[in-house]
N, C-alpha and C positions, 0 to 999 in steps of 0.2 A: 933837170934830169937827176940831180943828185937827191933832191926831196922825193921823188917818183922813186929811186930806187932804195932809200930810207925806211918812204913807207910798205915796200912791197915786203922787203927785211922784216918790218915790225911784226906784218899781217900774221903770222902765226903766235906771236906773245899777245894779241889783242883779248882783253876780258873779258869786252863785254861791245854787241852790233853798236856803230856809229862813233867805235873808238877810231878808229883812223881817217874819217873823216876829221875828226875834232882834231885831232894831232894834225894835220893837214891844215886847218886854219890858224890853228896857234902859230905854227913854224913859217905860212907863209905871212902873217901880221907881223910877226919880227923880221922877216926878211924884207916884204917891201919897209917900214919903217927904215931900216934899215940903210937903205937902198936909195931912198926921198933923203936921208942922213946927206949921202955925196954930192947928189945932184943942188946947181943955186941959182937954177934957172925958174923956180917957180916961186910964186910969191907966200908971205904968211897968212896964214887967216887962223880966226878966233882970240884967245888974247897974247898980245904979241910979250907977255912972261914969258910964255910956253916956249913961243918959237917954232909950229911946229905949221907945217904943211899942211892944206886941207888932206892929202894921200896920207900924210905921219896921223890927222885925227882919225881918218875912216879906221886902218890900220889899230890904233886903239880900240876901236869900237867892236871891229871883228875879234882883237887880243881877249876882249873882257865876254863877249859874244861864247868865245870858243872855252873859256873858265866855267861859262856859266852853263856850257852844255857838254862839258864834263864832271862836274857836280849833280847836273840834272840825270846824268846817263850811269855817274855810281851809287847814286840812291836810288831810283827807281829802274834803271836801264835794264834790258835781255841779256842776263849774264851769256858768256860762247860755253859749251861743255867742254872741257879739258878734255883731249887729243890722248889716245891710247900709248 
């Protein structure tokens, strides 16, 4: 609920179409990471350095996912026209 009314907050500072979406994947990759953090009921997978959840890797994956389509959306993206 709190990230729902975050990003509703944001929607009028947004730049440029498909900014709040991407704000929405970054913030929700760190919250379940997060999240998979407390819980020690699931097992590790991948190399056990890391320590991390197969949910803490996907979570990674959307973390760099959401980096890499907010670089893609302020070099080429549909800038919004600024509000009168």
């Amino acid at each position: 609920l709190l990230l729902v009314v975050f990003l509703l907050a944001f929607y009028p500072y947004r730049r440029y179409d498909g900014q709040i979406f991407t704000l929405f994947l970054a913030i929700y990759a760190v919250h379940r990471f997060l999240n998979e953090r407390l819980r020690n009921d699931t097992e590790i997978v991948g190399l056990p350095a890391l320590n991390m959840t197969l949910s803490q890797n996907i979570s990674v994956l959307m973390l760099v996912v959401a980096l890499g389509l907010e670089i893609y959306q302020r070099k080429w993206g549909t800038r919004v026209p600024k509000a009168p």
